[in-house]
C-alpha positions in Angstrom: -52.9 -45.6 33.1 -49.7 -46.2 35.2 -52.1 -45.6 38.7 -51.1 -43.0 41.2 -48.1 -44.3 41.8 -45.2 -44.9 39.6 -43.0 -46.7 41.7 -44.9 -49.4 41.9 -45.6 -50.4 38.4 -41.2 -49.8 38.2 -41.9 -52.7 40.9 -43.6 -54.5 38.9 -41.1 -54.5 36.0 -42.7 -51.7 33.7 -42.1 -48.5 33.2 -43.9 -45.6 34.1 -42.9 -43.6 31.5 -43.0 -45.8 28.4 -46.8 -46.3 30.0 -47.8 -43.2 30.6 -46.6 -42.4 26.6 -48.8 -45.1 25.5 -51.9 -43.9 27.6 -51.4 -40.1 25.6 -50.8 -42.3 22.8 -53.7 -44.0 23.0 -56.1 -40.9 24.5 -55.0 -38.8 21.2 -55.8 -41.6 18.6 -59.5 -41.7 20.6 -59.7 -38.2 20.1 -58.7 -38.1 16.3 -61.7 -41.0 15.7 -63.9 -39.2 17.5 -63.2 -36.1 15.5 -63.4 -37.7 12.4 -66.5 -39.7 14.2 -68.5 -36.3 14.7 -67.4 -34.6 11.4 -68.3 -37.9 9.5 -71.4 -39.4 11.0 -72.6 -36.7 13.2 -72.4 -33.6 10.8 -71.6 -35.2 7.3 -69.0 -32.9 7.2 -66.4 -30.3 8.6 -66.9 -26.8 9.6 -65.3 -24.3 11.7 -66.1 -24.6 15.8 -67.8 -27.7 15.1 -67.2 -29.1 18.6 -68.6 -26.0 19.8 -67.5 -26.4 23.3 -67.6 -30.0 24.0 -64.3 -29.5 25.6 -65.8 -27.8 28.2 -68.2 -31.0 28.6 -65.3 -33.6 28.4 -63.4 -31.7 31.5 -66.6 -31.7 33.5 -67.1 -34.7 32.5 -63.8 -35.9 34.3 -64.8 -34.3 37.3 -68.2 -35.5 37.4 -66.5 -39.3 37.4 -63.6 -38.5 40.1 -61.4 -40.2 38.1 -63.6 -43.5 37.9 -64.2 -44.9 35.1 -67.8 -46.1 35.6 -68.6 -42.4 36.8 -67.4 -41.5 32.9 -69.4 -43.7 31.3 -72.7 -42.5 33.6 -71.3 -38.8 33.4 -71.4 -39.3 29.6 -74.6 -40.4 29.6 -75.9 -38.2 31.7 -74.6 -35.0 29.6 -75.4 -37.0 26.0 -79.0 -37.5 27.6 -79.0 -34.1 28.2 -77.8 -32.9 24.7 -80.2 -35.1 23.5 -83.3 -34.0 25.2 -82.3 -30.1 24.0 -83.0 -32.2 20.5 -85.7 -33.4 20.9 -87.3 -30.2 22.8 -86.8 -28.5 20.0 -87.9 -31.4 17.3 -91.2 -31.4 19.4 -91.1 -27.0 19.3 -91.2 -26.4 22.9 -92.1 -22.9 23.6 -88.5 -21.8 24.9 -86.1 -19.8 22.6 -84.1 -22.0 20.8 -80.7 -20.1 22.5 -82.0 -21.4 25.6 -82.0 -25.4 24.5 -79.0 -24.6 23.0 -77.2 -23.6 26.5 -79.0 -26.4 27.9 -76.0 -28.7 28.2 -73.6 -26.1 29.1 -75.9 -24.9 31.9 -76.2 -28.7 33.2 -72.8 -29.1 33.1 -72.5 -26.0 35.2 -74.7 -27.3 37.3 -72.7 -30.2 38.0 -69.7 -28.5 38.2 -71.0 -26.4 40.8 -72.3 -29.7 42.9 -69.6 -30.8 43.3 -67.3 -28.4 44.4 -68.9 -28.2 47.3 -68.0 -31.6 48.3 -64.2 -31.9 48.2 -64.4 -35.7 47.6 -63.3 -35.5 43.6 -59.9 -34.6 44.6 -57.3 -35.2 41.4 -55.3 -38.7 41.8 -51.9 -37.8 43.8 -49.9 -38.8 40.8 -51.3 -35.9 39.2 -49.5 -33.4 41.7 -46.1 -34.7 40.4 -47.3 -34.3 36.9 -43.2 -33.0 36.1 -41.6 -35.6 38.4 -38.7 -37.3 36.1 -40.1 -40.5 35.8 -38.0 -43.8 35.7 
């Protein structure tokens, strides 16, 4: 949210860290509605491991969109089409174990993962490096 670069939005009369607080701010409240989102609508209610490792997706997911946000939104469809078509594989009983469709996400998002790091170009934004930098 405050760009690679802190210095410059301190340039530009804001601060960096008052910023970057609203942007964790602002990431945790999205994360507490889409909790309540998938305990809610999703499952009707709550249960232990209920995001069963959608974590690991949403990290991928990051990587997958080197830090653009246009490559999250078609990262997140691509893994939610993905999810989805484990669904409906085994709403239409597709001869494969139903372990297997389980994993199917995870093993896409593998996939991915693995993709890409043999390209190098996903690199982490520099302001990331400095992630303990005392910030103005």
């Amino acid at each position: 949210a405050a760009g690679e670069r802190g210095e410059v939005l301190f340039a530009a009369g804001y601060s960096p860290r008052l910023v970057r607080f609203g942007a964790v701010a602002a990431g945790g409240l999205l994360s507490g509605i889409g909790g309540a989102q998938l305990s809610t609508a999703l499952a009707l209610n709550w249960s232990e491991n209920m995001v069963q490792g959608r974590g690991f997706v949403a990290v991928a997911l990051v990587i997958f969109a080197a830090w653009n946000p246009l490559g999250a939104l078609a990262g997140a469809l691509f893994f939610g089409g993905v999810e989805a078509l484990q669904l409906q594989m085994q709403a239409q009983g597709v001869s494969v174990p139903a372990d297997v469709l389980n994993a199917l996400p995870y093993l896409a998002t593998i996939a991915v993962l693995v993709a890409l790091s043999r390209r190098r170009l996903h690199a982490a934004p520099e302001g990331l490096a400095r992630v303990f930098e005392i910030s103005r």
